[in-house]
NULO-730505 format. One record per residue: x, y, z of N, C-alpha, C in turn; residue in three letters. Coordinates in pm, 1 decimal. Layout:
# NULO-730505
(lumlo (X; Y; Z); (X; Y; Z); (X; Y; Z); ALA)
...
***
This chain:
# NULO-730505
(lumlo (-17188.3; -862.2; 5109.8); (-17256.3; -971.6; 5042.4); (-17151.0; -1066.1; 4983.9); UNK)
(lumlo (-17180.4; -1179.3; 5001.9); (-17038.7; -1278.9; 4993.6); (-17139.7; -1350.6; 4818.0); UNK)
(lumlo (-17028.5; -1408.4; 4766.3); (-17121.0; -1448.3; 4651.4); (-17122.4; -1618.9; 4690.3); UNK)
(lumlo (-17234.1; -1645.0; 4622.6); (-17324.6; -1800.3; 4626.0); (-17260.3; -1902.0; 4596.8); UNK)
(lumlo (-17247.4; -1988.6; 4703.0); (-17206.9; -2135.3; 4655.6); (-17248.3; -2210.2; 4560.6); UNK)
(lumlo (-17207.9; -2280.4; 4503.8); (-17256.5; -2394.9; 4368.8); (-17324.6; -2428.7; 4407.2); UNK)
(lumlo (-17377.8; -2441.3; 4535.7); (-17520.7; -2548.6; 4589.8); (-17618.6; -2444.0; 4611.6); UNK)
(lumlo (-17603.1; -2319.4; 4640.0); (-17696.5; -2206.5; 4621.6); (-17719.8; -2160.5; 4520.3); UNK)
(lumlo (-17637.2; -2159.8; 4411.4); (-17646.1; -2165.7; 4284.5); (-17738.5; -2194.4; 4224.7); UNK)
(lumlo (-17746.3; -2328.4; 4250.2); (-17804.0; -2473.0; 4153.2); (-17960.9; -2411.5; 4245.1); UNK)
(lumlo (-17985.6; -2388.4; 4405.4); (-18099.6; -2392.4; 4424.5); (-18171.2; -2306.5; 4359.7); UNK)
(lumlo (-18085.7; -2153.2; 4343.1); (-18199.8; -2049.4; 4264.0); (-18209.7; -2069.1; 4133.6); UNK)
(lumlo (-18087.6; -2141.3; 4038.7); (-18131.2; -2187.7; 3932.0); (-18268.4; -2268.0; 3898.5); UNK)
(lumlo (-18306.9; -2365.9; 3997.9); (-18383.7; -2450.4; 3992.7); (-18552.7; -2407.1; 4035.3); UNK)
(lumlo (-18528.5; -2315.5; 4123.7); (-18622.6; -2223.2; 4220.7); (-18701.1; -2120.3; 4064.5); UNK)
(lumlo (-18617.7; -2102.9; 3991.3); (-18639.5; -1996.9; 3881.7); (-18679.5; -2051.6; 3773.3); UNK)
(lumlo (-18625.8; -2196.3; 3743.8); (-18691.2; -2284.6; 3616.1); (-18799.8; -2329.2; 3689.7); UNK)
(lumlo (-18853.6; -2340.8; 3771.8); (-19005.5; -2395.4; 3843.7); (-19106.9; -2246.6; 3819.2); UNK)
(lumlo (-19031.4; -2178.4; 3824.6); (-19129.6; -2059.9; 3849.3); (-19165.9; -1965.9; 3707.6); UNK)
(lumlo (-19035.1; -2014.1; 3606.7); (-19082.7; -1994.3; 3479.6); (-19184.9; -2116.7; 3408.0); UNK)
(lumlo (-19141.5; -2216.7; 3451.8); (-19236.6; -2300.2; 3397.0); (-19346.4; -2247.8; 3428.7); UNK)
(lumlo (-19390.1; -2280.5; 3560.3); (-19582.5; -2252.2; 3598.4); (-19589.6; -2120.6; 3525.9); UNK)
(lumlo (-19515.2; -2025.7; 3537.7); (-19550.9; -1965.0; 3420.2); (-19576.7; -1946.7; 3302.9); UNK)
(lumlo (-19557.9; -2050.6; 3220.4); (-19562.1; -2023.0; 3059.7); (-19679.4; -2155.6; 3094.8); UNK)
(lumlo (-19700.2; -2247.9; 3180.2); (-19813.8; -2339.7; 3200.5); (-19893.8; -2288.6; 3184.7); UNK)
(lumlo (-19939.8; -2168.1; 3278.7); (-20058.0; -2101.8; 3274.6); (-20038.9; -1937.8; 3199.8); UNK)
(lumlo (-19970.7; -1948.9; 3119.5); (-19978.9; -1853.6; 3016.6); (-19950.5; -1680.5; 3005.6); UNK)
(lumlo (-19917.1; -1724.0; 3148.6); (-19875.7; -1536.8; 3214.1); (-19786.0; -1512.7; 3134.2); UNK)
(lumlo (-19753.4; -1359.2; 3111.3); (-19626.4; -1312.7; 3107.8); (-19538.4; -1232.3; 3147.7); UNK)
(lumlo (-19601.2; -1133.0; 3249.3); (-19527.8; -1052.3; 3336.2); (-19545.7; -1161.7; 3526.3); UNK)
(lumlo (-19369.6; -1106.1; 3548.7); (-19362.0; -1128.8; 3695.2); (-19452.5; -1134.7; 3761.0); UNK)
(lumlo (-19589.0; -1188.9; 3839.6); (-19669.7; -1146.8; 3939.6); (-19647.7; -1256.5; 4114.2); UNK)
(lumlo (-19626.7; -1145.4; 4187.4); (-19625.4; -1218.9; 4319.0); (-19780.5; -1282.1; 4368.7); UNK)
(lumlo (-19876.6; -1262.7; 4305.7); (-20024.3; -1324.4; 4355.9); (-20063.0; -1398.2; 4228.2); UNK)
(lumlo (-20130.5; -1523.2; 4227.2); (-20200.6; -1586.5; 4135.2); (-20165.0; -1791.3; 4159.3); UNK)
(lumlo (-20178.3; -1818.5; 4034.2); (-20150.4; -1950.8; 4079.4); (-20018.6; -2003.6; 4057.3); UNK)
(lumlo (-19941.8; -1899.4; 4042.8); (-19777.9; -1935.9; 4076.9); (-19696.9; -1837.9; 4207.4); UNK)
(lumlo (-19756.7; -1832.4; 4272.6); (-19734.2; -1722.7; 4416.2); (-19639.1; -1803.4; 4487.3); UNK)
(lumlo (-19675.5; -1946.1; 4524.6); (-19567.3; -2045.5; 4583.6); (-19429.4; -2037.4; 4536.6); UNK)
(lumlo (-19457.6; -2049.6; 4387.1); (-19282.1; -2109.9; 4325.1); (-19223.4; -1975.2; 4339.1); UNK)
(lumlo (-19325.8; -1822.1; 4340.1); (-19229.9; -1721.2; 4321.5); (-19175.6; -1671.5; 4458.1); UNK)
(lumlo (-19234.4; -1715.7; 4543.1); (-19210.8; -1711.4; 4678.0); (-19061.5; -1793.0; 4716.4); UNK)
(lumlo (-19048.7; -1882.3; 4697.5); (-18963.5; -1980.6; 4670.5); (-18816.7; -1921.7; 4574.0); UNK)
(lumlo (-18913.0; -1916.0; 4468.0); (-18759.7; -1819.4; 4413.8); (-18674.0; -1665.8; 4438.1); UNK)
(lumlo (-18821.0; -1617.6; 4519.9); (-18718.9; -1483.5; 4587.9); (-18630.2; -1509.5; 4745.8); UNK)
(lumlo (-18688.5; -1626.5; 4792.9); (-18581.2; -1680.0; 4922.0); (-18491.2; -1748.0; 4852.1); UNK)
(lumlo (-18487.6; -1833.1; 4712.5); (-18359.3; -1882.2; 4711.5); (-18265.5; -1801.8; 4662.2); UNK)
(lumlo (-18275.5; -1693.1; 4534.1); (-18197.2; -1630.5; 4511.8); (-18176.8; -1441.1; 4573.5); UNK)
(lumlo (-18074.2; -1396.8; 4571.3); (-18072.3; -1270.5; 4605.5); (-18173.3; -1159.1; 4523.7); UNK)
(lumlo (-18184.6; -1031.0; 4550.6); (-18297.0; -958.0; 4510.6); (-18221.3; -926.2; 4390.7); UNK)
(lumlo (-18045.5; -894.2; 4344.5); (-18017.1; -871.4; 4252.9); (-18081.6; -994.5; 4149.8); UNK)
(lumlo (-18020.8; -1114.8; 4150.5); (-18065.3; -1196.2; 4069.0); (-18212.7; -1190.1; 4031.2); UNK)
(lumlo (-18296.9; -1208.2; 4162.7); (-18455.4; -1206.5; 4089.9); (-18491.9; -1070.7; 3972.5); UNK)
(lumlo (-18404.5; -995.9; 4011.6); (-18440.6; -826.3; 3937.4); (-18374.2; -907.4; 3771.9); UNK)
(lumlo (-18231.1; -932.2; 3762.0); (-18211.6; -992.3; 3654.7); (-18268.7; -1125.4; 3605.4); UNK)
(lumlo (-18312.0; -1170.5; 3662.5); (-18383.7; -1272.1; 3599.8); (-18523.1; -1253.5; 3527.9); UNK)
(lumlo (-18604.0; -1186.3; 3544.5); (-18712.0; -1082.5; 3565.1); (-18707.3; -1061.7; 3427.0); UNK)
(lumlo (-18581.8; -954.7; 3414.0); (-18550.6; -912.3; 3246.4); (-18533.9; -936.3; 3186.5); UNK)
(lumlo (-18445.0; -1065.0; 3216.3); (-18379.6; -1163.1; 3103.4); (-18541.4; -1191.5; 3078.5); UNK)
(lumlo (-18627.8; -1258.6; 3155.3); (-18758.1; -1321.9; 3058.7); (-18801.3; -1254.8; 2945.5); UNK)
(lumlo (-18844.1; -1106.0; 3050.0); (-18909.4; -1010.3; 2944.3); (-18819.0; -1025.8; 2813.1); UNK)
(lumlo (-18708.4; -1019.6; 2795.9); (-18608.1; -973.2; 2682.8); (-18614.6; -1130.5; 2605.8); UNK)
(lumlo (-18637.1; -1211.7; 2662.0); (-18662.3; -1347.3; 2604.2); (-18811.8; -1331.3; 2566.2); UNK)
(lumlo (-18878.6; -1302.0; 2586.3); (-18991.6; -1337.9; 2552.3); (-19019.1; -1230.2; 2422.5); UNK)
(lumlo (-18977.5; -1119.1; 2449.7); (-18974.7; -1042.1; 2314.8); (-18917.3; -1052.9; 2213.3); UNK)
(lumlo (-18769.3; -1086.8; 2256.6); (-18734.8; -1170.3; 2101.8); (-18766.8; -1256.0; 2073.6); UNK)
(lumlo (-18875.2; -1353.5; 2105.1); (-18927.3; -1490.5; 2091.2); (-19050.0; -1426.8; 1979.0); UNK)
(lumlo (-19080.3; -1333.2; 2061.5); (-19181.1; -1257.3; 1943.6); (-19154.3; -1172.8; 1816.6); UNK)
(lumlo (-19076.2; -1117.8; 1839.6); (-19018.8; -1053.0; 1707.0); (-18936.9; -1141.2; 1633.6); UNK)
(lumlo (-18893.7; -1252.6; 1632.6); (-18827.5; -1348.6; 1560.2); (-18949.8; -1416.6; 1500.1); UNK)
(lumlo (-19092.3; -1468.6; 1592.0); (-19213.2; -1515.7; 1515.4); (-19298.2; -1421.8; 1459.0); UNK)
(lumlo (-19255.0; -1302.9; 1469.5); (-19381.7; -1196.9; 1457.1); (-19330.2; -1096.3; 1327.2); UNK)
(lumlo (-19220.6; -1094.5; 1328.1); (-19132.5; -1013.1; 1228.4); (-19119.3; -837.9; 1336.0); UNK)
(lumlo (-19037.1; -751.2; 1269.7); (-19035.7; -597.8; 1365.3); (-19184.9; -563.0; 1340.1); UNK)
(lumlo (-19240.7; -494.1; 1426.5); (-19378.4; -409.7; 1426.1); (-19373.3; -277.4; 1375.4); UNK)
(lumlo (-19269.5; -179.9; 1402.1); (-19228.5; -94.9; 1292.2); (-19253.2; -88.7; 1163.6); UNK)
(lumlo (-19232.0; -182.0; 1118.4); (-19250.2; -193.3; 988.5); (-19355.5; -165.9; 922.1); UNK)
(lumlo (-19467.7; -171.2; 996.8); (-19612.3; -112.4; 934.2); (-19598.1; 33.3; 954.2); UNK)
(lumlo (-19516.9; 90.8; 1016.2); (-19521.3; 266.8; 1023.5); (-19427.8; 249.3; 912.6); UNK)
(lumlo (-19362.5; 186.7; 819.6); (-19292.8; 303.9; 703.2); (-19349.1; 311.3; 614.1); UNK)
(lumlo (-19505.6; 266.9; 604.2); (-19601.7; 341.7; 464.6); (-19687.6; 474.9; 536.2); UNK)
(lumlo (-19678.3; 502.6; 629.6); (-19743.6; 621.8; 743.4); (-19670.1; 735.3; 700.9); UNK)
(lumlo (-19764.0; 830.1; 681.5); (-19702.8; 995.4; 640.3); (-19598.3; 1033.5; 769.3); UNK)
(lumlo (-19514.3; 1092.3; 694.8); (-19398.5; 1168.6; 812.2); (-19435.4; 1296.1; 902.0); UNK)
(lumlo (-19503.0; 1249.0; 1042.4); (-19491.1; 1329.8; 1092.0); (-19393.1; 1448.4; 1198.9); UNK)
(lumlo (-19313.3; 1371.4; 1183.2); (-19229.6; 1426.2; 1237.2); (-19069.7; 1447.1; 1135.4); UNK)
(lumlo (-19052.5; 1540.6; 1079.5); (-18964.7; 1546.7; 940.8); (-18886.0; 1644.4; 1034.3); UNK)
(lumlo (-18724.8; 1622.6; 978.6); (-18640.4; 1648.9; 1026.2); (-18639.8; 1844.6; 930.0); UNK)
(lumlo (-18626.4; 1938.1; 1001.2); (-18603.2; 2050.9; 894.4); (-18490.0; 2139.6; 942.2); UNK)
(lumlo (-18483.4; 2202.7; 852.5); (-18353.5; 2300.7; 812.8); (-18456.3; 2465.1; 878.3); UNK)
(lumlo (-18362.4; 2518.0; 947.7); (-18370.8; 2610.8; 1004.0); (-18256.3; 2730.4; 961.8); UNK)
(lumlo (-18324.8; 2846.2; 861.8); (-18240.9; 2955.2; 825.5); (-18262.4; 3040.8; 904.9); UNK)
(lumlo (-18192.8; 3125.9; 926.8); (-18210.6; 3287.6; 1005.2); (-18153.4; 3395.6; 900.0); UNK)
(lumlo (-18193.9; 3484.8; 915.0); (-18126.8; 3596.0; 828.4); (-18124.5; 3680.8; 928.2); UNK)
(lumlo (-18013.4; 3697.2; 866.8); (-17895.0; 3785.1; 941.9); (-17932.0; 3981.8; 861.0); UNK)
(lumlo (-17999.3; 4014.8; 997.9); (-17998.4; 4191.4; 907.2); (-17901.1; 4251.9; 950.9); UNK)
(lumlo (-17833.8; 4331.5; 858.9); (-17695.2; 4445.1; 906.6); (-17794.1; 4570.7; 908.1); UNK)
***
C-alpha cells in the first residue's frame, strides 16, 4: 500500500466533510451505509482507504461524545450519591498450627 497523494488526500478529506455534514443535517449519529446519506458514504469509502474510513468513524464518535460531555457535564456523577455496591474488602485467613 503506497501512501496518498495531496490530491487524494484533499479528495477523501472532502468525500468525509460531505458525508459528515448530511449527517449532522439529518441528525444521525452512528456510521450507516443505508438511509439518506448512502451516496456521500459510498463516495467516501471509494475515496479514502478502509484504514482511514475505520479512523474517521471514531474520531466522530469520540467527537461527538466529547461534544456531549463538555455540554452535558460527566454522567457518573449521578452514581456518587448511589449506595456502594461493589466495596472493595479485606480478606483475613487464619492460619491454624
Amino acid at each position: 500500500m503506497s501512501f496518498p497523494t495531496k490530491a487524494e488526500r484533499a479528495k477523501c478529506w472532502g468525500a468525509r466533510d460531505e458525508y459528515w455534514e448530511c449527517l449532522d443535517k439529518h441528525g444521525i449519529q452512528n456510521a450507516e451505509k443505508s438511509g439518506p446519506c448512502a451516496e456521500f458514504r459510498k463516495l467516501y469509502e471509494t475515496s479514502c482507504s478502509s484504514q482511514w474510513v475505520k479512523h474517521f468513524d471514531r474520531k466522530r464518535s469520540y467527537l461527538q461524545f466529547k461534544e456531549k460531555i463538555e455540554k452535558d457535564g460527566i454522567p457518573s456523577r449521578t452514581l456518587l450519591n448511589q449506595p456502594k455496591i461493589f466495596e472493595k474488602r479485606r480478606v483475613y485467613t487464619k492460619i491454624v498450627s
